[in-house]
PDB file of N, CA, C and O in Angstrom:
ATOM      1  N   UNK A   1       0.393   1.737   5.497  1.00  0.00           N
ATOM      2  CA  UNK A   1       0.791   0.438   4.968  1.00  0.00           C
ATOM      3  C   UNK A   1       0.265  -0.647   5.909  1.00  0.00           C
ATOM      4  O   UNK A   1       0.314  -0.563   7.136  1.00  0.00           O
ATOM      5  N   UNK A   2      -0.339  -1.868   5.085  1.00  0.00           N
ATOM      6  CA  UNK A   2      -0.563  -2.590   5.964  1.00  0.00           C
ATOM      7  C   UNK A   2      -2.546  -2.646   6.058  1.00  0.00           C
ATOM      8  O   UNK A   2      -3.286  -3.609   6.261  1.00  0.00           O
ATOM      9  N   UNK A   3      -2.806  -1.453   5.857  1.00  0.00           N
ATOM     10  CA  UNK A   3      -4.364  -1.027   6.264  1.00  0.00           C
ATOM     11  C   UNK A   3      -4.830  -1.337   4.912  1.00  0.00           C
ATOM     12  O   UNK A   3      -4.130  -1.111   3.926  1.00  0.00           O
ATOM     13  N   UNK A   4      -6.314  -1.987   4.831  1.00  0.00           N
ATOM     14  CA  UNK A   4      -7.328  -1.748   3.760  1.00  0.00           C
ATOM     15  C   UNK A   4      -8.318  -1.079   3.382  1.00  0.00           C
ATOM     16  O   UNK A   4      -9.422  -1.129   3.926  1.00  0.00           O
ATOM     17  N   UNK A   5      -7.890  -0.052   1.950  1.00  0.00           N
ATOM     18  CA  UNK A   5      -9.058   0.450   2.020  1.00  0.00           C
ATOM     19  C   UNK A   5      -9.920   0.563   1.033  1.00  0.00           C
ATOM     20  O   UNK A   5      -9.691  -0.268   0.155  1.00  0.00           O
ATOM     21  N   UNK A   6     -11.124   1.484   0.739  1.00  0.00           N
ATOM     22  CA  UNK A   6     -12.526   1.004  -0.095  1.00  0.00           C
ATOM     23  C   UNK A   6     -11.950   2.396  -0.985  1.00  0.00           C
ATOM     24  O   UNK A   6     -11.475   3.477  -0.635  1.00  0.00           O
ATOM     25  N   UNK A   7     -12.234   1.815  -2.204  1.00  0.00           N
ATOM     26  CA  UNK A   7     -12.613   2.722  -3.572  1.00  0.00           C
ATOM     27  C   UNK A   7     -13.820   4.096  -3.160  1.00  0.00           C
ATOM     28  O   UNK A   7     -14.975   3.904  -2.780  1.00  0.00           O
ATOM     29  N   UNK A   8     -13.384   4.998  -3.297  1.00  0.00           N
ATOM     30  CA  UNK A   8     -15.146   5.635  -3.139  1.00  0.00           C
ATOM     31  C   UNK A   8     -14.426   6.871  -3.724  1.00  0.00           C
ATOM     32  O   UNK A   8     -13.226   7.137  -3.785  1.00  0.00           O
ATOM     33  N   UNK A   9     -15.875   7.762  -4.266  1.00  0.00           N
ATOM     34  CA  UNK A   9     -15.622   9.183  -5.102  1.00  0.00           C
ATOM     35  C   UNK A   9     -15.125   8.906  -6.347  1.00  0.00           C
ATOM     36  O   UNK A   9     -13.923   9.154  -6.441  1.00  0.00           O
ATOM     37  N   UNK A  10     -15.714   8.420  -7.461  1.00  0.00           N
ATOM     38  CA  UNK A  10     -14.902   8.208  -8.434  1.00  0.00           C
ATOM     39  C   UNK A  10     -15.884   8.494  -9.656  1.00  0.00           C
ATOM     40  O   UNK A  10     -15.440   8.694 -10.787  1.00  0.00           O
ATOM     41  N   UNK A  11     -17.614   8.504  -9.281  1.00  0.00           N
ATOM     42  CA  UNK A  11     -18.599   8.653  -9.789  1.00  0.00           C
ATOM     43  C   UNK A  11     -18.528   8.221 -10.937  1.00  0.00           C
ATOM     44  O   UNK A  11     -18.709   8.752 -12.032  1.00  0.00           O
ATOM     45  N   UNK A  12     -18.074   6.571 -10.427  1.00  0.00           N
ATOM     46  CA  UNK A  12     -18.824   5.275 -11.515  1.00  0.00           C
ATOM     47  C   UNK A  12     -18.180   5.214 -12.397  1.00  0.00           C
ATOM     48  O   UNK A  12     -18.582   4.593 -13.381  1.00  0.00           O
ATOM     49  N   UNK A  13     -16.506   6.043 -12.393  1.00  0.00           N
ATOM     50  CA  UNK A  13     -15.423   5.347 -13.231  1.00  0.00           C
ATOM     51  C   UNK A  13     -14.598   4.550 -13.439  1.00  0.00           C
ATOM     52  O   UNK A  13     -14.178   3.936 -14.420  1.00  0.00           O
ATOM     53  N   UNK A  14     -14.177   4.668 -11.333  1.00  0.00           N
ATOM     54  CA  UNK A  14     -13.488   4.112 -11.007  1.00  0.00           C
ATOM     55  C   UNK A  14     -11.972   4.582 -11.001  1.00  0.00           C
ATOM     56  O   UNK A  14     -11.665   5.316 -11.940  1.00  0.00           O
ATOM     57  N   UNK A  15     -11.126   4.318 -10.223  1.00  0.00           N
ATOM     58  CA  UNK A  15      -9.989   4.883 -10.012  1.00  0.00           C
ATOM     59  C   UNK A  15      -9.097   4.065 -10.751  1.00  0.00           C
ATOM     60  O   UNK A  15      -9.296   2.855 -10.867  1.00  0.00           O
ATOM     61  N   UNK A  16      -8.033   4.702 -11.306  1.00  0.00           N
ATOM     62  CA  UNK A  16      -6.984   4.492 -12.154  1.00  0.00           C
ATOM     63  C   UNK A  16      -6.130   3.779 -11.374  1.00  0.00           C
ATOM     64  O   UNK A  16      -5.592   4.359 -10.431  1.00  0.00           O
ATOM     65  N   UNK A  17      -5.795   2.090 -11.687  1.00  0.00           N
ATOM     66  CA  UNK A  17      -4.853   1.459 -10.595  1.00  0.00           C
ATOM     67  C   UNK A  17      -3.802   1.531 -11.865  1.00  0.00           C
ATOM     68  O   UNK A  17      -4.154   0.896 -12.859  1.00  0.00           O
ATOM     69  N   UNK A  18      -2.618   2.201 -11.930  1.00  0.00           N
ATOM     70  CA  UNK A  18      -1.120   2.163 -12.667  1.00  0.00           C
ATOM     71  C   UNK A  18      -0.081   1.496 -11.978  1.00  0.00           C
ATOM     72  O   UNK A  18       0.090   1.150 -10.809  1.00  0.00           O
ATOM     73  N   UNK A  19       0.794   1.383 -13.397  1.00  0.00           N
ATOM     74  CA  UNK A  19       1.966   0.657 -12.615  1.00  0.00           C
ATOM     75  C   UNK A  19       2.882   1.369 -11.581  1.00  0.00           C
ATOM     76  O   UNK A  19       3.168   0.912 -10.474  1.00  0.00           O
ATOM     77  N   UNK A  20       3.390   2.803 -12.208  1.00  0.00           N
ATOM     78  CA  UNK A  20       3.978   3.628 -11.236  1.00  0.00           C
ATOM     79  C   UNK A  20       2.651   4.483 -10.923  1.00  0.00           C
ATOM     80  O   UNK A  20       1.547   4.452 -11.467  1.00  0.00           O
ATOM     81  N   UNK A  21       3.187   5.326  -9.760  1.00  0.00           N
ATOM     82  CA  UNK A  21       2.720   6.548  -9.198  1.00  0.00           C
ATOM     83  C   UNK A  21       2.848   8.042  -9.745  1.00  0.00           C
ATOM     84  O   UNK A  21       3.142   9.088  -9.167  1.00  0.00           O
ATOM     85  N   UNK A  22       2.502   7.741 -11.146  1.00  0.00           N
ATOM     86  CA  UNK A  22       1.974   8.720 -12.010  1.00  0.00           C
ATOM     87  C   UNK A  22       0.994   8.637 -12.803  1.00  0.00           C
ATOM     88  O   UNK A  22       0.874   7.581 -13.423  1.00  0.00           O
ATOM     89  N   UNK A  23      -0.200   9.948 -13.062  1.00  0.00           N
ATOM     90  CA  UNK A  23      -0.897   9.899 -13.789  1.00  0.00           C
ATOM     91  C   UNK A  23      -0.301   9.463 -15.234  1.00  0.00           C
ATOM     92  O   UNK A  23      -1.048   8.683 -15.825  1.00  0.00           O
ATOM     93  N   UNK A  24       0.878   9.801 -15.920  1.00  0.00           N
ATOM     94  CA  UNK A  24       1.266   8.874 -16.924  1.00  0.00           C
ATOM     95  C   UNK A  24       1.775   8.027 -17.088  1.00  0.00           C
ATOM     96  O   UNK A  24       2.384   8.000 -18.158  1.00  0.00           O
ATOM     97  N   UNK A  25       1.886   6.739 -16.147  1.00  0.00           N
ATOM     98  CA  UNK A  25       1.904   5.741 -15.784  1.00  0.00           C
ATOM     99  C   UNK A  25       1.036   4.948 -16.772  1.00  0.00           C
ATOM    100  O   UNK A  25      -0.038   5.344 -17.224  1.00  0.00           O
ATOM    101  N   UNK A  26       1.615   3.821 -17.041  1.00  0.00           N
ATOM    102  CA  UNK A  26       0.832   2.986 -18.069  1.00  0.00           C
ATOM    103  C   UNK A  26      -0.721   2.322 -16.972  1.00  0.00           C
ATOM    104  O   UNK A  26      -0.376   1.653 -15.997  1.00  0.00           O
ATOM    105  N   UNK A  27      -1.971   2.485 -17.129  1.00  0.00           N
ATOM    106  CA  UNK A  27      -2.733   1.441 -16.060  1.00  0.00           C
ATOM    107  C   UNK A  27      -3.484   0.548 -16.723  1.00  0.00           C
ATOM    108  O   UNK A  27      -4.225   0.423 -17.698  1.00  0.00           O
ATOM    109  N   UNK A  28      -2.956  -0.088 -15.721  1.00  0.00           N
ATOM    110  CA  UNK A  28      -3.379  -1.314 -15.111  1.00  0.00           C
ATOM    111  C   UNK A  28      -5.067  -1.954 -15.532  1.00  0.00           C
ATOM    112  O   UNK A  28      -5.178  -2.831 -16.388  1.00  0.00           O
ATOM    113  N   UNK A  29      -5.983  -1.525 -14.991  1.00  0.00           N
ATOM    114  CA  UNK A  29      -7.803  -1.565 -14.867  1.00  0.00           C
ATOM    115  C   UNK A  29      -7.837  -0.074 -13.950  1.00  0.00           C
ATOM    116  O   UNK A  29      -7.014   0.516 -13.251  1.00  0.00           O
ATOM    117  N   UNK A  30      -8.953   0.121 -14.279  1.00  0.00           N
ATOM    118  CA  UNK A  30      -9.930   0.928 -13.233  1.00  0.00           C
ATOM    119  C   UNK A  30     -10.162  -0.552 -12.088  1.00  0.00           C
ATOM    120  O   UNK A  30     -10.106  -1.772 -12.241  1.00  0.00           O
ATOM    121  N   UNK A  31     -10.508   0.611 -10.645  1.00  0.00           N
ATOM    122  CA  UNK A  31     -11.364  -0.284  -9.493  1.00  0.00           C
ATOM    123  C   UNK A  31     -12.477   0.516  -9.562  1.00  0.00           C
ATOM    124  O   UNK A  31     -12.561   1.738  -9.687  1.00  0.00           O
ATOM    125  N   UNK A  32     -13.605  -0.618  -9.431  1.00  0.00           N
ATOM    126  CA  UNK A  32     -14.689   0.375  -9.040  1.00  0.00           C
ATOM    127  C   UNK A  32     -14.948   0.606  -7.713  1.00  0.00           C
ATOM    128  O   UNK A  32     -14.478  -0.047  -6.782  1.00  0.00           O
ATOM    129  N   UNK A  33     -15.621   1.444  -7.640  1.00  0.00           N
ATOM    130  CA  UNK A  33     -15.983   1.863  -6.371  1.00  0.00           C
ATOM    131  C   UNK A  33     -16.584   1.216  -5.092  1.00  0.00           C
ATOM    132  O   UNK A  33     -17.772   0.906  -5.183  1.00  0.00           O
ATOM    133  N   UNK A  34     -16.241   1.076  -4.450  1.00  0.00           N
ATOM    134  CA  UNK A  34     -16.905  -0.216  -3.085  1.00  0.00           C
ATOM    135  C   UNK A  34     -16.074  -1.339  -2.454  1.00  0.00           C
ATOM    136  O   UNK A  34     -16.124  -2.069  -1.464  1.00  0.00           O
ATOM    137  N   UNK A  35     -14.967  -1.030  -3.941  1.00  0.00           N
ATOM    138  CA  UNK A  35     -14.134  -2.846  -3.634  1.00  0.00           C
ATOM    139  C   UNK A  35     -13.185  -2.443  -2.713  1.00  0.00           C
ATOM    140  O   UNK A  35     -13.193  -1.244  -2.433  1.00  0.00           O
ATOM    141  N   UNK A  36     -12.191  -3.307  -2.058  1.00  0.00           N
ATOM    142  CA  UNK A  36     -11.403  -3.060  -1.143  1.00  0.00           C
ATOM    143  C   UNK A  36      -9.642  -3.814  -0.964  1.00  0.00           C
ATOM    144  O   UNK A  36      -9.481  -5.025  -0.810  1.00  0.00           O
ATOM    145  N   UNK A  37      -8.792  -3.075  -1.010  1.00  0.00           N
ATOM    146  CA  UNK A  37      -7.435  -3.121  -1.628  1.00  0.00           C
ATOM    147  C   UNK A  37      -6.869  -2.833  -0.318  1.00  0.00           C
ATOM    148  O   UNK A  37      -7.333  -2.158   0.601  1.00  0.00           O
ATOM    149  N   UNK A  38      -5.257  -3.779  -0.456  1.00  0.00           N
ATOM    150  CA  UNK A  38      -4.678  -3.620   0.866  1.00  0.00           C
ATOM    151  C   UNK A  38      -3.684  -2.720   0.707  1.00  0.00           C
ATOM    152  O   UNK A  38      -2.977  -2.792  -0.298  1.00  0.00           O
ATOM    153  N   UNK A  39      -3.529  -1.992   1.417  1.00  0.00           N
ATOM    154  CA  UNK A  39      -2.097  -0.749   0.811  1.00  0.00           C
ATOM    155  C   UNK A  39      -0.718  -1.339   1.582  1.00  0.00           C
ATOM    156  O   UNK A  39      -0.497  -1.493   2.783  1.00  0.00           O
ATOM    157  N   UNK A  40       0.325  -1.672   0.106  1.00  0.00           N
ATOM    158  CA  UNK A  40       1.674  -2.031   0.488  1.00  0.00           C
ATOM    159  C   UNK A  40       2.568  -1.017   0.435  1.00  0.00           C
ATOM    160  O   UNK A  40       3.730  -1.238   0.777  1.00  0.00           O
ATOM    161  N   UNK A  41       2.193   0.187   0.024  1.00  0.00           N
ATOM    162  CA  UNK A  41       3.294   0.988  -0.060  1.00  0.00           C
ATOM    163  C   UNK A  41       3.247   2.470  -0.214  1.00  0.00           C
ATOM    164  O   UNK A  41       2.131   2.731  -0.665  1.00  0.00           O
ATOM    165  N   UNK A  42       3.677   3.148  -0.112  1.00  0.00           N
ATOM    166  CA  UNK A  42       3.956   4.491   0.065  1.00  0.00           C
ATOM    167  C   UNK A  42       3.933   5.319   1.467  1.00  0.00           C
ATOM    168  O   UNK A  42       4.563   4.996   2.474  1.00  0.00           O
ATOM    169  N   UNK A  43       3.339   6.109   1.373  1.00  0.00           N
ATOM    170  CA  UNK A  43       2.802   7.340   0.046  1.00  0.00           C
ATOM    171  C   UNK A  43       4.076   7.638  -0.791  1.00  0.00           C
ATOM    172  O   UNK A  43       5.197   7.609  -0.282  1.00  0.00           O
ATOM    173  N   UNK A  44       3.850   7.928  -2.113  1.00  0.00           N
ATOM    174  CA  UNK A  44       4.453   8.759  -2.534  1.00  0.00           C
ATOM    175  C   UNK A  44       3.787  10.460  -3.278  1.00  0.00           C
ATOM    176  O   UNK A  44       2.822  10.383  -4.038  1.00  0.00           O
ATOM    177  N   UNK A  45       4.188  11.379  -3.074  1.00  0.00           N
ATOM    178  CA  UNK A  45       3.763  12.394  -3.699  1.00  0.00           C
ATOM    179  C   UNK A  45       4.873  12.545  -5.146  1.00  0.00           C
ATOM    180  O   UNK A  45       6.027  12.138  -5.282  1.00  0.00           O
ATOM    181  N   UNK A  46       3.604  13.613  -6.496  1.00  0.00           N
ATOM    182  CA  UNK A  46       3.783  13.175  -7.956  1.00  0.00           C
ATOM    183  C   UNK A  46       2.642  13.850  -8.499  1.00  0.00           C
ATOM    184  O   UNK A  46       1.461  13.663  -8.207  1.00  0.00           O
ATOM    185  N   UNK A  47       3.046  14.519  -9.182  1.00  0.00           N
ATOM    186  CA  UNK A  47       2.176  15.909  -9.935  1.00  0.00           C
ATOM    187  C   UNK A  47       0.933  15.711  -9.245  1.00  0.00           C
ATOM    188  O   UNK A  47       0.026  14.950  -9.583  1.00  0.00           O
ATOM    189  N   UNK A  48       0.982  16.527  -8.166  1.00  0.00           N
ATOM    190  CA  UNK A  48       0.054  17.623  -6.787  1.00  0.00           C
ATOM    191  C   UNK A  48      -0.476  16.130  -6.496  1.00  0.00           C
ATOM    192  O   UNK A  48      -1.439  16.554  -5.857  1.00  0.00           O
ATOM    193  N   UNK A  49      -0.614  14.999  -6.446  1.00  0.00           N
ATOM    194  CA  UNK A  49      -1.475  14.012  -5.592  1.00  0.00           C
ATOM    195  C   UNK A  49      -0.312  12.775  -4.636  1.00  0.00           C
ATOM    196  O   UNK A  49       0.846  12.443  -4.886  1.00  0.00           O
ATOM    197  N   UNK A  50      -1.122  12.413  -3.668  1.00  0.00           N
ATOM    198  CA  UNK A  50      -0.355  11.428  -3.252  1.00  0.00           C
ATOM    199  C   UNK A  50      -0.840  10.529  -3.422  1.00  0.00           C
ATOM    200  O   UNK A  50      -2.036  10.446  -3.141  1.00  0.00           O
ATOM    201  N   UNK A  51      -0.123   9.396  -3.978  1.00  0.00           N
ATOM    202  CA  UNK A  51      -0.135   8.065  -4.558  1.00  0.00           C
ATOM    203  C   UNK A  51       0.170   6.569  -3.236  1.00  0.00           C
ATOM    204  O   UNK A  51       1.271   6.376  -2.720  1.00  0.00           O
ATOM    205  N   UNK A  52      -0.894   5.843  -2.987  1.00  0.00           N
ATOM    206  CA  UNK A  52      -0.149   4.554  -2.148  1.00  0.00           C
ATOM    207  C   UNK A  52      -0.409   3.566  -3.514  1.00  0.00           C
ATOM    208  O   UNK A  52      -1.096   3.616  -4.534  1.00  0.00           O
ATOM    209  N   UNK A  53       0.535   2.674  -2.914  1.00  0.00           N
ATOM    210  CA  UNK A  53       0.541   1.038  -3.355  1.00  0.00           C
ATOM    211  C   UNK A  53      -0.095   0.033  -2.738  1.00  0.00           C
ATOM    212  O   UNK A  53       0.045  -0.548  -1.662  1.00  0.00           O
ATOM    213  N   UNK A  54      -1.100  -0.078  -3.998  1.00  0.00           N
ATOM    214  CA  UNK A  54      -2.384  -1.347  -3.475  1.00  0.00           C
ATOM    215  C   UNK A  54      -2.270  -2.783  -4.128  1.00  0.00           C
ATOM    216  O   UNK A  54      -2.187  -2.939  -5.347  1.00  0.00           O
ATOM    217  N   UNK A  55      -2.272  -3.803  -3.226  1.00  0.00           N
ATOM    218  CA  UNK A  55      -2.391  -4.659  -3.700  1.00  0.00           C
ATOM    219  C   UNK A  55      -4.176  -5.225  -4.052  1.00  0.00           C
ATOM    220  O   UNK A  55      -5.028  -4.711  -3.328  1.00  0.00           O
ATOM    221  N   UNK A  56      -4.588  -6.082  -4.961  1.00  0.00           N
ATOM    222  CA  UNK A  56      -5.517  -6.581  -5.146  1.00  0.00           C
ATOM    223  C   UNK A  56      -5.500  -8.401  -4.557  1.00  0.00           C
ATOM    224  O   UNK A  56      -4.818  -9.397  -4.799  1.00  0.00           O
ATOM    225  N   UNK A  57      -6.734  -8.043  -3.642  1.00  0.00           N
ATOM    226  CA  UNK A  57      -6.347  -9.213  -3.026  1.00  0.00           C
ATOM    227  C   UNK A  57      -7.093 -10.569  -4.068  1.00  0.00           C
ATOM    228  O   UNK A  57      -6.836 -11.764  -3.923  1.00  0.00           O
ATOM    229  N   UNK A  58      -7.687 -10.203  -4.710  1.00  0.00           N
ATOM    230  CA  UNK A  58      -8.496 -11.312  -5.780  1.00  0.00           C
ATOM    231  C   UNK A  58      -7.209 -11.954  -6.688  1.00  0.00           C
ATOM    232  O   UNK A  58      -7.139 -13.165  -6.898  1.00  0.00           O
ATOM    233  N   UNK A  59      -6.431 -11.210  -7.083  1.00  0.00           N
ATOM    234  CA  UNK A  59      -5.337 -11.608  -7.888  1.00  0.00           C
ATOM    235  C   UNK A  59      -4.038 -11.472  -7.472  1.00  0.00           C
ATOM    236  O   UNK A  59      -3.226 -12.118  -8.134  1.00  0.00           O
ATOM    237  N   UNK A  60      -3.479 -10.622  -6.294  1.00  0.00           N
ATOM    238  CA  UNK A  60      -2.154 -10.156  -6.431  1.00  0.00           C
ATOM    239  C   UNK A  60      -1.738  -9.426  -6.855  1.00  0.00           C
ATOM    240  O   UNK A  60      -0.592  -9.141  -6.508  1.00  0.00           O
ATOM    241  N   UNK A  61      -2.352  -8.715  -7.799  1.00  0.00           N
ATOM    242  CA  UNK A  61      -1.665  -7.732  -9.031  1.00  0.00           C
ATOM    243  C   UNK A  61      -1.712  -6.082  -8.070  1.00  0.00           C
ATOM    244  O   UNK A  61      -2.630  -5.390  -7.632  1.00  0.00           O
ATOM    245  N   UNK A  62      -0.115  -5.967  -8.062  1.00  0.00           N
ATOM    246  CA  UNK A  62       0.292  -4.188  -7.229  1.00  0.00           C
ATOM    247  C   UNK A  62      -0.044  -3.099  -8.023  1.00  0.00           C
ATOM    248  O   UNK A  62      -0.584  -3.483  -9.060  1.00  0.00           O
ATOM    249  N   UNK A  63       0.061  -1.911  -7.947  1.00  0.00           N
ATOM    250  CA  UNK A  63       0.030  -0.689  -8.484  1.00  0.00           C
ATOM    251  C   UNK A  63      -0.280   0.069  -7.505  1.00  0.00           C
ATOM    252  O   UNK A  63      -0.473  -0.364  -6.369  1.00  0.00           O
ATOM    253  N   UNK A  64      -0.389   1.688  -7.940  1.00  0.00           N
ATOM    254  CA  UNK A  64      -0.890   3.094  -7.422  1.00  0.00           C
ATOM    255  C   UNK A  64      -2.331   3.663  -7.746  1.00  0.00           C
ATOM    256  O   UNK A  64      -2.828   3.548  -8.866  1.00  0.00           O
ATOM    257  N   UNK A  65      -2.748   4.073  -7.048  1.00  0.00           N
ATOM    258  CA  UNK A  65      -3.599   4.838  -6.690  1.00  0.00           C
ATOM    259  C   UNK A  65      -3.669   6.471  -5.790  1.00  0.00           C
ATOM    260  O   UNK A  65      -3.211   6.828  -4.705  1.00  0.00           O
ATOM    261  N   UNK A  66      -4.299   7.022  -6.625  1.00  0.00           N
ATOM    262  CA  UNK A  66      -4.247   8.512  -6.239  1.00  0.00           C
ATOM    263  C   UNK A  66      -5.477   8.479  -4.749  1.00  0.00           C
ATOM    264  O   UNK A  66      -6.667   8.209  -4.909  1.00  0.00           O
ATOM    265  N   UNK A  67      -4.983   8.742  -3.660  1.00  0.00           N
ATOM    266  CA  UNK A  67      -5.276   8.883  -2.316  1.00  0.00           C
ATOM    267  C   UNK A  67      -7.060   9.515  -2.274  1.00  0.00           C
ATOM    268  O   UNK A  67      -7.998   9.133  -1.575  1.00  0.00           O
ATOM    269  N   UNK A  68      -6.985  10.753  -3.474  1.00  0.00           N
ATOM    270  CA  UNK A  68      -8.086  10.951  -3.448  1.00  0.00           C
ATOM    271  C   UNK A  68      -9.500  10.332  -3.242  1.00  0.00           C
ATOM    272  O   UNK A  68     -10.402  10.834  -2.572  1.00  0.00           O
ATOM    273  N   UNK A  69      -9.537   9.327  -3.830  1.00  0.00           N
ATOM    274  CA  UNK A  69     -10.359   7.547  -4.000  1.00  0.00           C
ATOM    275  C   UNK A  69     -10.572   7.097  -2.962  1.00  0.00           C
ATOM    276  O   UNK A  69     -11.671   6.543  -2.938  1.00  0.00           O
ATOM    277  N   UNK A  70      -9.780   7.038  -1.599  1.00  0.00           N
ATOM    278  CA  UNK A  70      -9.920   5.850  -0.811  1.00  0.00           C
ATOM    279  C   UNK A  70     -10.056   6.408   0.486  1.00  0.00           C
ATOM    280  O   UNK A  70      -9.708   7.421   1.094  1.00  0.00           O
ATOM    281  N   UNK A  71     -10.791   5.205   0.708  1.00  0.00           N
ATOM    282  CA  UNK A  71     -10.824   5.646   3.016  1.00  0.00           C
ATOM    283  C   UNK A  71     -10.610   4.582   3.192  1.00  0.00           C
ATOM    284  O   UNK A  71     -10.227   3.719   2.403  1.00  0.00           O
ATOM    285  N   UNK A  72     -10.937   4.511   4.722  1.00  0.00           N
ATOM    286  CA  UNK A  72     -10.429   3.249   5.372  1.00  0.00           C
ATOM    287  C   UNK A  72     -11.506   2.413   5.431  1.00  0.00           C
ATOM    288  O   UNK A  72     -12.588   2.840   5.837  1.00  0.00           O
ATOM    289  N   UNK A  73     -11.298   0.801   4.935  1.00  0.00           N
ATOM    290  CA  UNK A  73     -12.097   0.475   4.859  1.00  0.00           C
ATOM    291  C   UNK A  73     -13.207   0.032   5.709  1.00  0.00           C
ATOM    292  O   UNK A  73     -12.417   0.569   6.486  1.00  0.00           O
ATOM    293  N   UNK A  74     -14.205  -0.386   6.353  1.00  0.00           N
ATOM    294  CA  UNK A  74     -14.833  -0.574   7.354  1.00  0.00           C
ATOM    295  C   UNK A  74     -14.378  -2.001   7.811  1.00  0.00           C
ATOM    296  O   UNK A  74     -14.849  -2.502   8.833  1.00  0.00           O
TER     297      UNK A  74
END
């Protein structure tokens, strides 16, 4: 929490930003890959993945993201 990080591995779909921290979670947009999100929250773990809470700094708008997606950003 606190740290920002970059979209990557998603091969040009982009990662699923939802409202909760479930894949059946209503979402939000895809991020594409490269952009960079500040994490407010978690982890939480939720059918086999762990999920943080990213904010988008262009708009404000929160949600989850599956951990898989992201590193730290440079």
């Amino acid at each position: 929490v606190g740290v920002r990080v970059m979209i990557v591995g998603t091969g040009g779909n982009g990662l699923n930003f939802r409202r909760e921290p479930s894949t059946s979670a209503e979402k939000i947009r895809s991020l594409p890959d490269g952009t960079i999100y500040e994490v407010v929250g978690g982890p939480q773990e939720n059918g086999g993945y762990t999920w943080w809470q990213l904010r988008d700094p262009s708009d404000g708008t929160i949600g989850w993201g599956v951990q898989n997606y992201m590193q730290p950003a440079p």
